[in-house]
N, C-alpha and C positions, 0 to 999 in steps of 0.2 A: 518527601518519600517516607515511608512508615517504616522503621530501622526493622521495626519487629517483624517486618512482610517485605522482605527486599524482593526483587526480581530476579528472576529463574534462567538460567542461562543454559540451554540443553548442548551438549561438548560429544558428539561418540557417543552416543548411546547414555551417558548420566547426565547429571542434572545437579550445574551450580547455585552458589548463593553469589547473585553479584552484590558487594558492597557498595555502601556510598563514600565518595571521595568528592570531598568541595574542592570544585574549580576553581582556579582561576585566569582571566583575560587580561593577558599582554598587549599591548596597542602594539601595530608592528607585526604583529606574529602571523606567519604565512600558511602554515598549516596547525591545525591542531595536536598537540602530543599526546602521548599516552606516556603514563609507567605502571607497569604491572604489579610493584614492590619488590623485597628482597628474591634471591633467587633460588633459595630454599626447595628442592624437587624433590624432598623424601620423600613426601609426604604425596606427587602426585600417582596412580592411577596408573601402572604399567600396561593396563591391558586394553586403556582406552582407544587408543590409534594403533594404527599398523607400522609398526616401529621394523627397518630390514638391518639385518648385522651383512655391513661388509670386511671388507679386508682391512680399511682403516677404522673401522668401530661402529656406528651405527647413524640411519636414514629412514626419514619421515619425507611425505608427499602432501604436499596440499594443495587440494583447487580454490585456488582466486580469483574474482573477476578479476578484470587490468585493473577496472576506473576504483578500485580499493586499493595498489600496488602503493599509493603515497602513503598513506597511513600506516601502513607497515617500515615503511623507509623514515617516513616521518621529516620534523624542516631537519636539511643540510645532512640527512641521513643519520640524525642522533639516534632518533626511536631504536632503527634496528643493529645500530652498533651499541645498544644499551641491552637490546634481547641476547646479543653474542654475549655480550661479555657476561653478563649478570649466569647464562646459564652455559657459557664455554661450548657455545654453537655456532657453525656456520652457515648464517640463510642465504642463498641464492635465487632471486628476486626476475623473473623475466623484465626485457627492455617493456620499457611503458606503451601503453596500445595493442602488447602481443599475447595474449590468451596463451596461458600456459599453467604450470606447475609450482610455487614455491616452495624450495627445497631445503630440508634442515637437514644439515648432516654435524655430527661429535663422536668423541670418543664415549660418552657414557650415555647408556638408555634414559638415564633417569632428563639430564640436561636437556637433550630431546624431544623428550616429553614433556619435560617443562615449557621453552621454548614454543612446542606446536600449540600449547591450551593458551599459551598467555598471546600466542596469533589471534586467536579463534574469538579467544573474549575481547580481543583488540575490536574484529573487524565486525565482531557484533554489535559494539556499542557504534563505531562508526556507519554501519548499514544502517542502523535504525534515524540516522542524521539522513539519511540520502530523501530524496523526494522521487514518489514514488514512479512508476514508469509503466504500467501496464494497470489493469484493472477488471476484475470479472465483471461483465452487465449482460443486461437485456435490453434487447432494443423496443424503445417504445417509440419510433420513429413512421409504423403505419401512416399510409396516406391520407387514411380519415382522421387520426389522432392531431395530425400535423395543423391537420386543417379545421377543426377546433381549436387546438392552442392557437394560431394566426385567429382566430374569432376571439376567444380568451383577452390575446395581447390587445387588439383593436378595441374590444371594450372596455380593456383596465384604463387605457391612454385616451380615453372619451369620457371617461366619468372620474378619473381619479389622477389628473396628468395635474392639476394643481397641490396632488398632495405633495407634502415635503418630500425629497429628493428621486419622486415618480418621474420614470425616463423610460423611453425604447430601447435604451444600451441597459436595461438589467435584464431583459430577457432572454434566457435560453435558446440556441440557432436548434428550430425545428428538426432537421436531420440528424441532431445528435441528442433529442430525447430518450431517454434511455433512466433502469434501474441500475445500480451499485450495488452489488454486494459484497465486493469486498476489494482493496489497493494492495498491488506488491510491487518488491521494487527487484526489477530482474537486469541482471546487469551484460549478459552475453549470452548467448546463441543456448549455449547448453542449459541457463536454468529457464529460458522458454522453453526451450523443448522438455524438459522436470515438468513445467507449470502444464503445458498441454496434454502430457502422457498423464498426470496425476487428472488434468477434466478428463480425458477419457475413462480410468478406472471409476471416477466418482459416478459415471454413467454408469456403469457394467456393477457398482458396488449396491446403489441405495436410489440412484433417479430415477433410474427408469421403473424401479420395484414403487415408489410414490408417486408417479404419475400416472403407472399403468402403460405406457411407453406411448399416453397422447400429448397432444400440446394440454397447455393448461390456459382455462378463459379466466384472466384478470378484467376488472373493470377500473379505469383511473377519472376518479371523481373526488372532489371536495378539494380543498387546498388547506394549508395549512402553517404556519412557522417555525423556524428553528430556537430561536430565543426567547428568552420570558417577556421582554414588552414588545407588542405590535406594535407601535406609536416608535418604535429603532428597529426595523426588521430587516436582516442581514442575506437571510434566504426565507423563499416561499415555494414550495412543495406541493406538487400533487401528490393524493393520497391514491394509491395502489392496492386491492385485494382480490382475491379470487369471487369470483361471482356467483359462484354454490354456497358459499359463507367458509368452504374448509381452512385448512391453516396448512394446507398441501405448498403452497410456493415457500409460506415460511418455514418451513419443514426441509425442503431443498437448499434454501438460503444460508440458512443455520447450518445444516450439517454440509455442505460443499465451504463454508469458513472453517470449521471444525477442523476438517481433513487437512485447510492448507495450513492453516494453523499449527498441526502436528508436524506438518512437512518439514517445515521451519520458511515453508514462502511467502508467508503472510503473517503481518502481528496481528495479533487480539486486543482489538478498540471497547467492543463492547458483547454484552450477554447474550445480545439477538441483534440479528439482521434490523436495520430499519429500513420498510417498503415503501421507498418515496422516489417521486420523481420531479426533480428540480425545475421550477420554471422562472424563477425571478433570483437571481444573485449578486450581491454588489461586488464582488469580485470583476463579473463583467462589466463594470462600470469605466475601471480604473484603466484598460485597455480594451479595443475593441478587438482585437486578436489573443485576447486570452483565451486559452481553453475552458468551455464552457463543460467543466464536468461535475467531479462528487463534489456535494458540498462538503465535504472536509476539507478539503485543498484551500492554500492558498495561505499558510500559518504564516509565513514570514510577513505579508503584505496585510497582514488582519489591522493593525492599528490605522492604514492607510483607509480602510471602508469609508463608505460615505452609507451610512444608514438611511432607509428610508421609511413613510408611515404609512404602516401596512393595515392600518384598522377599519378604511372603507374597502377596502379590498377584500379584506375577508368578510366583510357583512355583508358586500353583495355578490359576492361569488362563493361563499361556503360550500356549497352545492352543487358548480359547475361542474356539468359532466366534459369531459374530454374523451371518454368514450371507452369500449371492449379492443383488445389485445389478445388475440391468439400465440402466448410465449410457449415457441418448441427450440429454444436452443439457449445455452449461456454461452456468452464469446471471452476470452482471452484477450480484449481490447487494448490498443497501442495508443499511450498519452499523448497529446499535439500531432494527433495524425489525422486521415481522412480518406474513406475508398472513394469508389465510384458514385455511389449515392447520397455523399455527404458524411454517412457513418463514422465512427471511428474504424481503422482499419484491422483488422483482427488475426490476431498469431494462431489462433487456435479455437474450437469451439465445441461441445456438445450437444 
């Protein structure tokens, strides 16, 4: 990391400088710790959170998922008998599994305060560890598309099944072709309902004004790779664009990341959307019940891949069309799930 350009941590309305702090890994060790450093709170921000004075001094509220409740408690409960003491607070922690409130309560505003930002930055550095759980896309699953790619897969495995580590297990299941625009990871009921209320505004804010309120006609043709040698290629991509030539999808793409982005429900990978749609993954190699989705997935099991050589593949399918796409809706898609028609199963959509 670049000391000079640390990363940005947004707390209530401001905007921290997170430092860097070298780890280190205990063998043994059952959960990960935090410590936030001394517990110095002059210096934070009274007006940051909603701080209430009661009779015995003062009280802070915070929404937590459950499945972050250990990190805050930390192993053997040190973590958060390190937050008391360090800032002379008492936190109050819902039973594990029960969607609720964690509660700071002290005699001084300032302890408090300190206390609830040093939660805040805990449970962000630990959110950004979670794997993610829902996902915007578009379904590129039409039954004419479907049925091209099934031609695709049948001639890559006729002309190219002697290439190095060429198999029918790297292929993408037809019914969950689909585009990615962007991974979050939503942890209960309430910030699905955040993620879908935020697509409806992005509808009513800027979609519907770039699309003119029609579907929009994609055409997905050409293929392509994600790593610099085709001769080790890890994923292979249909290419995706609008069929008028405009840059109207990536236009929606970009800015519906943007919005979640600000929300705080989505991290920022990169500067633009990439318009692809995944047909060859060695991820689906390693299990045949894997989720066949964004190619970003899959970081822990990445040294596991088994590469394959992707260079007659692309010389004689550069060009394959896969066919037109009438995209009128983005979906709210649910990880390792599935409806009626194969799809991912969807929390929400506009």
């Amino acid at each position: 990391m670049d000391v000079l350009r640390p990363p940005l941590v947004r707390i209530g309305g401001r905007v921290y400088r997170k430092n860097f702090i070298q780890e280190q890994a205990f063998p043994g060790e059952e959960e990960e710790d935090f410590y936030a450093g001394p517990g110095d709170c002059a210096d934070e921000p009274c007006d940051a959170f909603v701080v209430e004075e009661t009779e015995r001094g003062f009280q802070c509220r915070v929404e937590v998922p459950s499945p972050l409740y250990k990190y805050i408690i930390g192993k053997k409960g040190e973590t958060k008998k390190r937050l008391e003491t360090e800032t002379r607070t008492s936190i109050s922690i819902p039973k594990p599994g029960v969607e609720g409130e964690i509660v700071i309560t002290g005699q001084h505003r300032s302890g408090v305060i300190s206390a609830r930002t040093r939660i805040e930055v805990l449970l962000d550095s630990f959110r950004k560890k979670q794997p993610f759980t829902h996902f915007l896309s578009c379904a590129l699953n039409q039954p004419a598309i479907q049925e091209k790619f099934l031609q695709f897969k049948e001639q890559v495995l006729e002309k190219c099944s002697k290439d190095h580590g060429v198999s029918s297990s790297l292929f993408q299941n037809p019914a969950k072709l689909h585009l990615t625009l962007g991974t979050l990871v939503l942890l209960n009921e309430q910030e699905i309902q955040k993620a879908c209320d935020l697509l409806q505004r992005c509808k009513e804010d800027f979609v519907d004004q770039i699309t003119g309120g029609q579907p929009l006609t994609v055409e997905v043709a050409g293929v392509e790779y994600m790593n610099d040698d085709p001769a080790m290629t890890d994923v292979l991509y249909a290419k995706v664009h609008m069929k008028d030539g405009s840059d109207r999808l990536q236009m929606v793409a970009d800015q519906l990341v943007e919005r979640f982005v600000a929300s705080g429900l989505m991290l920022k990978e990169w500067d633009r959307v990439k318009l692809h749609a995944t047909v060859m993954n060695t991820l689906f190699r390693k299990d045949p019940t894997e989720e066949r989705n964004n190619t970003m997935t899959g970081k822990s099991s990445f040294k596991e891949r088994e590469s394959f050589n992707g260079q007659n593949i692309l010389k004689l399918f550069e060009n394959f069309h896969f066919g037109e796409v009438q995209l009128d809706s983005v979906r709210l898609s649910q990880r390792f799930s599935s409806d009626a028609s194969g799809y991912y199963a969807t929390s929400g959509q506009l």
